[in-house]
C-alpha positions as CSV (number, residue, x, y, z in Angstrom):
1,X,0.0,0.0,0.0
2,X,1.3,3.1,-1.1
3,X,2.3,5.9,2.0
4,X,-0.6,8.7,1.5
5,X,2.1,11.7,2.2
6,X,4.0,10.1,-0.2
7,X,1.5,10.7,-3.2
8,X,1.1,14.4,-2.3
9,X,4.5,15.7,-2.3
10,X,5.8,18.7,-4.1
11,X,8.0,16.6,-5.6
12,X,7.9,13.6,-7.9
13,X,9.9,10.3,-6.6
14,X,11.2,12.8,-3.9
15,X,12.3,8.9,-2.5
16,X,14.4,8.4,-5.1
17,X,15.8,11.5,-6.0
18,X,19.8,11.9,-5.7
19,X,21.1,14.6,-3.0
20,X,22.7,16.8,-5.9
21,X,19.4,16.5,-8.0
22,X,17.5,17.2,-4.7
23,X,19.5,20.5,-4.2
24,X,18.3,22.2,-7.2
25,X,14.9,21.2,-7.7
26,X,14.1,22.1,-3.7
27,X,15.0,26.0,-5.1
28,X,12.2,26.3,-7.6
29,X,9.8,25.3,-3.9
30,X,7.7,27.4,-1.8
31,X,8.7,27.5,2.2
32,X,5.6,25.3,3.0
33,X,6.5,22.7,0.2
34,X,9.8,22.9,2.2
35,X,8.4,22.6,5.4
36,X,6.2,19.3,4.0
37,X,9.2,18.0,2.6
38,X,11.4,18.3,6.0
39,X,8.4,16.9,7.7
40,X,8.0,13.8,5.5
41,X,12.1,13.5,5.6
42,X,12.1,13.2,9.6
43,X,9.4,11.0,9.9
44,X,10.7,8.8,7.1
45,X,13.8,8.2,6.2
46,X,15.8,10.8,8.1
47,X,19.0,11.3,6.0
48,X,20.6,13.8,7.7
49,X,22.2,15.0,5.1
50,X,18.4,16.0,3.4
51,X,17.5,17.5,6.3
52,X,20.5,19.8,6.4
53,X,19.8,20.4,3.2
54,X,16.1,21.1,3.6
55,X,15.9,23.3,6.6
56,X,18.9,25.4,5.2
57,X,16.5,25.8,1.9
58,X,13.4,26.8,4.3
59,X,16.2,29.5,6.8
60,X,17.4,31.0,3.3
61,X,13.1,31.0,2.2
62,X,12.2,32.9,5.5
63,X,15.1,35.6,5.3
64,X,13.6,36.8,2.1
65,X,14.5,34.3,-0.8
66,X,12.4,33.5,-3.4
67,X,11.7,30.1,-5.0
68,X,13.3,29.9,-8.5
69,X,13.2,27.9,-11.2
70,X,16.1,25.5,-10.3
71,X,18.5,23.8,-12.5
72,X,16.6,22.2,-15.3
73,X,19.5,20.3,-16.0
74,X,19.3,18.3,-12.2
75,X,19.2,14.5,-11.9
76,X,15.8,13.5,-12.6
77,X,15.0,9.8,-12.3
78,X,11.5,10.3,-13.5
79,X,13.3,11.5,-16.9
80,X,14.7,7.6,-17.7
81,X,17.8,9.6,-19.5
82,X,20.0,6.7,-17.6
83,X,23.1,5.4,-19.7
84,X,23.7,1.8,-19.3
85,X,26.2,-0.1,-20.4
86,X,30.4,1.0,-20.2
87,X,32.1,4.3,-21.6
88,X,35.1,1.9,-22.3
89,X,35.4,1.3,-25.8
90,X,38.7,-0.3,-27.6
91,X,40.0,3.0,-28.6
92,X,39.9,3.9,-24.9
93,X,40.7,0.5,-23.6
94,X,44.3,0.1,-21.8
95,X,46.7,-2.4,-23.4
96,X,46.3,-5.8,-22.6
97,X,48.8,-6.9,-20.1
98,X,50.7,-10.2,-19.5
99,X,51.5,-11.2,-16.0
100,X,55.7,-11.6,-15.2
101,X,56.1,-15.4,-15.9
102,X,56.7,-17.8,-13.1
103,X,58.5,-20.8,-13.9
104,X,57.9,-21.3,-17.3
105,X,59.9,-24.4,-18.7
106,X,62.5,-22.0,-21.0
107,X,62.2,-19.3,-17.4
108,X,62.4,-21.9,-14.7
109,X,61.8,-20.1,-11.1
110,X,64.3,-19.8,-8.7
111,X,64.3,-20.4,-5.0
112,X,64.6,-17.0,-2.8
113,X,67.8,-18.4,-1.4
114,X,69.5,-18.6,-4.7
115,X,69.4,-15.6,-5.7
116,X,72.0,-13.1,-5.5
């Protein structure tokens, strides 16, 4: 069953939003979509880090900041712009590399206490 307060938040899969994305987007809120959000946070999952994050947004909303329209360009899992797969391609692949041999039959291995 889905959380009520969950389904009326100011922002979309608030849950799942990243920190950095979370920074941005919380600029374009009002101080009581702020305050909803810090109170959903502390009853919830109580990431200290959001909650810093939140009632530093709400301090800077009360001393006379306005909401803006925050960075478009912000994480947004809701968008599904995710990359999968690796950057690595052979052009940007390292060289292959061959481990030192160890007692080969034409490099036989020598003891530590021959060596010299």
């Amino acid at each position: 069953m889905a959380d009520h307060a969950r389904d009326h938040l100011p922002l979309p899969d608030y849950d799942h939003l990243p920190i950095g994305g979370l920074e941005s987007r919380v600029r374009s809120l009002t101080s009581d979509d702020v305050e909803d959000l810090l109170a959903y946070e502390r009853s919830h999952a109580d990431r200290l880090p959001v909650t810093e994050l939140l009632a530093t947004r709400l301090e800077q909303l009360h001393s006379g900041a306005e909401p803006t329209s925050g960075d478009p360009g912000a994480l947004r899992p809701e968008s599904g712009g995710r990359r999968a797969g690796s950057a690595v391609s052979p052009a940007t692949a390292s060289p292959p590399f061959s481990s030192p041999p160890h007692g080969t039959p034409d490099q036989r291995g020598k003891p530590k206490g021959d060596r010299t």
